[in-house]
C-alpha positions in Angstrom: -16.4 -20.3 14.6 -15.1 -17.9 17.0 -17.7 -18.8 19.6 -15.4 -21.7 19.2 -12.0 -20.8 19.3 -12.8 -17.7 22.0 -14.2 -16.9 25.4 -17.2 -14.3 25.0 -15.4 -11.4 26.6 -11.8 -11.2 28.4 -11.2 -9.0 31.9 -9.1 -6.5 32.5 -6.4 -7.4 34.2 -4.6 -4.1 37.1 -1.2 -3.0 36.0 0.6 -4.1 39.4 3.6 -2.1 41.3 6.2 -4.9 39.4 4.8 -4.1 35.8 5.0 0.0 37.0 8.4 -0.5 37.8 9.6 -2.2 34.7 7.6 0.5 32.8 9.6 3.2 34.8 13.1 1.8 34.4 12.0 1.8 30.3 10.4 4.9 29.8 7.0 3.8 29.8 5.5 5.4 32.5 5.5 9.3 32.3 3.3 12.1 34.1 0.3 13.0 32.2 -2.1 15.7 32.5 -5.3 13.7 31.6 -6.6 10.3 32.3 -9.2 8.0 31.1 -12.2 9.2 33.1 -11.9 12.6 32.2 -12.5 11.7 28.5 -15.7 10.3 30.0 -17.4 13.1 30.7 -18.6 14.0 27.8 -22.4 15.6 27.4 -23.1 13.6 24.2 -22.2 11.9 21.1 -22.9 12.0 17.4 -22.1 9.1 15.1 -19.0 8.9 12.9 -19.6 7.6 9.3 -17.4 6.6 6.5 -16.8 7.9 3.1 -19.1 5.3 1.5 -21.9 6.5 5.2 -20.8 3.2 6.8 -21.1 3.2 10.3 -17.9 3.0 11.8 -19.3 2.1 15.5 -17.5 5.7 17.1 -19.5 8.2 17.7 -17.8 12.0 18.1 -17.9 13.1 21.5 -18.7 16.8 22.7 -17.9 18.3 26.2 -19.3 21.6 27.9 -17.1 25.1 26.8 -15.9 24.7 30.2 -14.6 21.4 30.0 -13.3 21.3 26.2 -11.0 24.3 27.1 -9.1 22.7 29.7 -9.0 19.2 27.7 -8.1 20.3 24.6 -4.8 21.5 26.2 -4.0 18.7 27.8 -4.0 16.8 25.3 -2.0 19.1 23.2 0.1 18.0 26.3 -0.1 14.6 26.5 0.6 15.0 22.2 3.8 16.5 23.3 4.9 14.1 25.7 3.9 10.7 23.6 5.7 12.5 20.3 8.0 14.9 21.7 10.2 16.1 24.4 6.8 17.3 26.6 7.6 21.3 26.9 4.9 23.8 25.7 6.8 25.4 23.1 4.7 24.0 20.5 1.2 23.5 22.2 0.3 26.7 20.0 0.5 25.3 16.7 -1.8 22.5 18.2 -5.3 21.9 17.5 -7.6 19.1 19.0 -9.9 18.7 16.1 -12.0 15.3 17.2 -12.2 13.4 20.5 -14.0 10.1 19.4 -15.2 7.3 21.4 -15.8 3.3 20.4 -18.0 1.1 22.5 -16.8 -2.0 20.3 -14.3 -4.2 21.7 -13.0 -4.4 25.2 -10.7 -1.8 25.5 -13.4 1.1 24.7 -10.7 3.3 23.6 -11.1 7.3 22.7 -9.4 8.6 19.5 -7.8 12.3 19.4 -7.3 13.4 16.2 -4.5 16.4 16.5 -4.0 18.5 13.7 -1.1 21.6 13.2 -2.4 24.2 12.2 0.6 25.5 9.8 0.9 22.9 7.6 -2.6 20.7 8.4 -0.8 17.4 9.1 -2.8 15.6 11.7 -1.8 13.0 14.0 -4.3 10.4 15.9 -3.4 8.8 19.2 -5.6 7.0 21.4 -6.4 7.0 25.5 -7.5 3.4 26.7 -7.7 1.6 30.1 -4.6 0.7 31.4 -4.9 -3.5 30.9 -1.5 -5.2 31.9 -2.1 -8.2 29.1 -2.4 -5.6 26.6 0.6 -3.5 27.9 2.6 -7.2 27.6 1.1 -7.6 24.3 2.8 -4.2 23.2 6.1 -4.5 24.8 6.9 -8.2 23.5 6.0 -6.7 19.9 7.7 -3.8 20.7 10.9 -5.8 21.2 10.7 -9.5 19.2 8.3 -7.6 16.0 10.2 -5.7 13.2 8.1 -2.7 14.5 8.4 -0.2 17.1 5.4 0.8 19.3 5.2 4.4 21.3 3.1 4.2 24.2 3.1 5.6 27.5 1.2 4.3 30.9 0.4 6.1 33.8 -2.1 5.0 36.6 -4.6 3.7 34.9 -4.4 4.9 31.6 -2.9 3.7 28.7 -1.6 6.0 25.7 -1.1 5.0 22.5 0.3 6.3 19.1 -2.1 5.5 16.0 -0.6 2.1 13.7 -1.2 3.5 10.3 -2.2 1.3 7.4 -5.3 0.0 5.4 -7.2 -2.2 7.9 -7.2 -5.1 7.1 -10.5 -6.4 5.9 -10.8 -3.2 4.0 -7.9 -4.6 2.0 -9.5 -8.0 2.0 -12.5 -6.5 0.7 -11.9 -3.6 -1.5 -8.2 -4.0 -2.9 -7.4 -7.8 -2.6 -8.3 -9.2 -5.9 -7.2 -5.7 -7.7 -3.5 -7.0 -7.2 -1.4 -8.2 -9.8 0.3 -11.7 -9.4 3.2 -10.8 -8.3 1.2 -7.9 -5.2 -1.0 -11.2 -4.0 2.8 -13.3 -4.1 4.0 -11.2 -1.3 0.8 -10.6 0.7 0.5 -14.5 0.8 4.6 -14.8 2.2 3.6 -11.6 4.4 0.0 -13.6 5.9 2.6 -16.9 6.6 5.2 -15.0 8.5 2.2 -12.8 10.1 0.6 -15.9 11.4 4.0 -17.8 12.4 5.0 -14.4 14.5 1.2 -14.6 16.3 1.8 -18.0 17.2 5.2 -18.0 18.5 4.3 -14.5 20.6 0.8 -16.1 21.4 -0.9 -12.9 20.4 -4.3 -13.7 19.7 -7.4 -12.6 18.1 -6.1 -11.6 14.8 -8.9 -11.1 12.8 -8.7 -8.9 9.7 -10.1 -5.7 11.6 -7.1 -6.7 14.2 -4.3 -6.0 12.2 -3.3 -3.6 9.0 -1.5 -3.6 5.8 0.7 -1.0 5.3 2.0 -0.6 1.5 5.4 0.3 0.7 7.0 1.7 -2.7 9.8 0.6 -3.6 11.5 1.7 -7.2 8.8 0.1 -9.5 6.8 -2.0 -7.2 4.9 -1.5 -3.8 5.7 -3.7 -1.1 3.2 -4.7 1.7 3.7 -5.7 5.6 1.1 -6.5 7.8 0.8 -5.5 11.3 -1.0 -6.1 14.6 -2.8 -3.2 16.0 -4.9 -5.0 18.6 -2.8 -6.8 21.7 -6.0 -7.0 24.2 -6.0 -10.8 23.7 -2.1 -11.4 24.6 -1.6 -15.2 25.9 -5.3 -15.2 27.7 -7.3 -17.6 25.6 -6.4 -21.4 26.1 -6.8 -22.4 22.2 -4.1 -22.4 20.0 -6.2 -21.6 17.2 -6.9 -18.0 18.8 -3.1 -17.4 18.1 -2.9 -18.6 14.5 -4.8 -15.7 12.5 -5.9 -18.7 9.4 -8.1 -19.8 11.5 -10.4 -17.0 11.8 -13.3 -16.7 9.2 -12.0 -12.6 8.3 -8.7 -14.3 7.0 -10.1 -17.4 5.4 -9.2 -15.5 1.7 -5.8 -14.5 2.8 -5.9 -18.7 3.4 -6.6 -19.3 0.0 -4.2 -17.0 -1.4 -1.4 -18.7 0.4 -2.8 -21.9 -1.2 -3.4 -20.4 -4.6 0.3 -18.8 -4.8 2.7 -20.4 -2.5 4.3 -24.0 -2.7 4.4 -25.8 0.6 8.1 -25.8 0.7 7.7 -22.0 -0.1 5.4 -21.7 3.0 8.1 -24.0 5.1 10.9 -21.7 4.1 8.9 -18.2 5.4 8.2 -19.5 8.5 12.0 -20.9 9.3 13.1 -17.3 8.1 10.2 -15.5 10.8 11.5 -18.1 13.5 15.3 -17.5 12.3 13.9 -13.5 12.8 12.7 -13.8 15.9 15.2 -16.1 17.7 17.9 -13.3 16.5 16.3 -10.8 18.5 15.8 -12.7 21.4 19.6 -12.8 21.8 20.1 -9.6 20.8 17.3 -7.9 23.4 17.9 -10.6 26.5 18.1 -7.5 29.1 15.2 -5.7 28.6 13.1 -9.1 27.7 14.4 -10.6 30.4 12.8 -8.3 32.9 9.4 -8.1 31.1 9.2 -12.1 31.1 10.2 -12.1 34.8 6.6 -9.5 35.6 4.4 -12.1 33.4 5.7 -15.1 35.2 5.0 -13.4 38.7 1.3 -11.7 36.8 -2.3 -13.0 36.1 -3.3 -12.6 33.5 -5.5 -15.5 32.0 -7.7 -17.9 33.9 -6.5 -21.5 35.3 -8.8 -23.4 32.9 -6.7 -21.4 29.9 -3.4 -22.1 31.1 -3.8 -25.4 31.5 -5.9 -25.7 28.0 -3.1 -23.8 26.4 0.2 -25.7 28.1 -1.6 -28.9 27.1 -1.7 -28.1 23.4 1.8 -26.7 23.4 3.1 -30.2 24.6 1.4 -31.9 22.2 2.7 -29.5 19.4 6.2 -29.4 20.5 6.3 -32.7 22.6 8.6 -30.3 25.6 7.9 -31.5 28.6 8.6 -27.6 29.8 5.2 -26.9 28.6 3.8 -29.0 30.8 5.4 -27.6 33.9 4.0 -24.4 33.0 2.2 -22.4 36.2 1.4 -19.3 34.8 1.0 -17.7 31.3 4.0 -15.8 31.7 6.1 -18.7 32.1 4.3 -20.7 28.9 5.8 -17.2 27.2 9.4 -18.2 28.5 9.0 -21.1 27.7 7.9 -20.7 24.2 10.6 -18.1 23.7 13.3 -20.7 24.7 12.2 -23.0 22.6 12.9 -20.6 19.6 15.8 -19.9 20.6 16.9 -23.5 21.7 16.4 -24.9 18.3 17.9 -21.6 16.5 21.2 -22.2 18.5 20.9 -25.8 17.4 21.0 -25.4 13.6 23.3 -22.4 13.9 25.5 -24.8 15.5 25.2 -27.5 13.3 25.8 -25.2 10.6 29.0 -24.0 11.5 30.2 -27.7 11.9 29.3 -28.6 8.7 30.8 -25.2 7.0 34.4 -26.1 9.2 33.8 -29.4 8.3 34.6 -28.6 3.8 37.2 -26.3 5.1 
């Protein structure tokens, strides 16, 4: 099925001086001591394994005493700068206990685990490629999601802070069917407002291992919320599908729990509230999302077969001729985003006549 729905394998797309200046103006793009090629010299690997001896495709990665000396405080560093105010003062307390490396996936990321040493909490953060879809991928969720990303872009490296959760098909898998009725209620309302976000922020590729559940207790139940944690396929692929997580195979029981526990005018209500949600922070972040839009409309960052696959299918979903008119992904993004807000505005409007109206 995703042979279907996806291309084999996306590019990277160059972070261009427009993107680096919006990143500036927002804090994005700091001065780091260490960049993605020098995690790559490493003089070998050793394979990481899960509790249950899994293999978890990273390996462990090991330097010369040389090298690791210099590394480790950078990124003690670079730990400061992503999590802190970026001074020294507390690089002693530091420790770099694991640089790991994953070949999986198109980003190829590295994964520092940092640990301090007086109380043993440890922190992960990761060291990627700098890929300007993905860096568009974590801005728009940074600003239209209910969650707040930290990451940092310099050159060509991309730093991110660790998304903690359960990943999500080890949730599928191991803790799913454990839930009681009223646990699988709200991860089915959670999966519909998930997949309604993805869709309307065309973040794609949201397969199980793409995204995480993060449990939250609250009095005398815990509540769950599922987040993205992979934004390499922002607005690329031209198949709507791609951005509508129930269509992927790893989600096809989170399907069926929607089906099993929600009523179809239940389902209708979570997505109005997710749109309602997402229109309302449009308005309220216009600035800042106004500049980001205007870098993605001037950007590539999909091919012209996708584009026009993708405007196509918008049209026929939403029947605005805007779609059509479309030139570039960043602009189907615009558009998409007015759209929400358009018909927001709308019923707000209406509303307010028909409260005046019994008055």
């Amino acid at each position: 099925m995703e042979e279907k729905l996806m291309s084999k394998k996306k590019p990277s797309f160059p972070v261009k001086d427009f993107l680096f200046q919006y990143l500036k103006k927002y804090n994005r793009d700091m001065t780091i001591p260490v960049f993605y090629d020098d995690l790559q010299r490493f003089t070998g690997s050793v394979a990481v394994y899960d509790k249950d001896d899994n293999d978890t495709l990273w390996v462990s990665v090991y330097y010369s005493d040389s090298e690791r000396k210099e590394l480790d405080h950078n990124l003690k560093q670079v730990y400061t700068i992503l999590f802190s105010d970026g001074g020294d003062d507390i690089t002693e307390f530091l420790n770099v206990d694991a640089i790991d490396y994953c070949t999986f996936g198109n980003s190829k990321p590295f994964r520092i685990k940092i640990r301090n040493i007086l109380n043993d909490n440890y922190t992960y953060f990761y060291i990627k490629r700098a890929d300007a879809s993905r860096i568009y991928g974590l801005e728009l969720e940074h600003i239209l999601s209910p969650n707040r990303i930290n990451f940092v872009v310099h050159g060509d490296t991309l730093i991110e802070e660790h998304i903690a959760g359960i990943p999500g098909d080890v949730f599928i898998e191991q803790e799913l069917e454990n839930l009681d009725t009223n646990g699988k209620t709200q991860i089915a309302k959670e999966f519909v407002k998930f997949n309604e976000r993805c869709m309307m922020l065309l973040l794609g590729d949201m397969r199980s291992y793409n995204y995480v559940i993060v449990p939250t207790h609250d009095f005398d139940q815990v509540k769950y919320k599922i987040r993205a944690i992979d934004f390499d396929q922002q607005c690329y692929e031209g198949n709507l599908k791609v951005y509508r997580p129930q269509f992927f195979k790893e989600n096809f029981k989170m399907v069926d729990l929607v089906a099993s526990k929600l009523h179809e005018t239940s389902i209708e209500q979570y997505r109005k509230e997710e749109r309602s949600l997402l229109a309302k922070r449009i308005i309220s972040s216009q600035s800042r999302l106004r500049a980001l839009v205007r870098c993605m409309m001037r950007d590539q960052i999909s091919s012209t077969s996708n584009l026009k696959e993708l405007r196509t299918q918008l049209y026929d979903l939403t029947y605005d001729m805007k779609f059509k008119r479309c030139k570039s992904m960043g602009q189907i993004v615009k558009t998409a985003l007015d759209f929400i807000k358009r018909n927001y505005e709308t019923v707000s409007t209406k509303k307010v006549a028909e409260i005046k109206a019994l008055q």
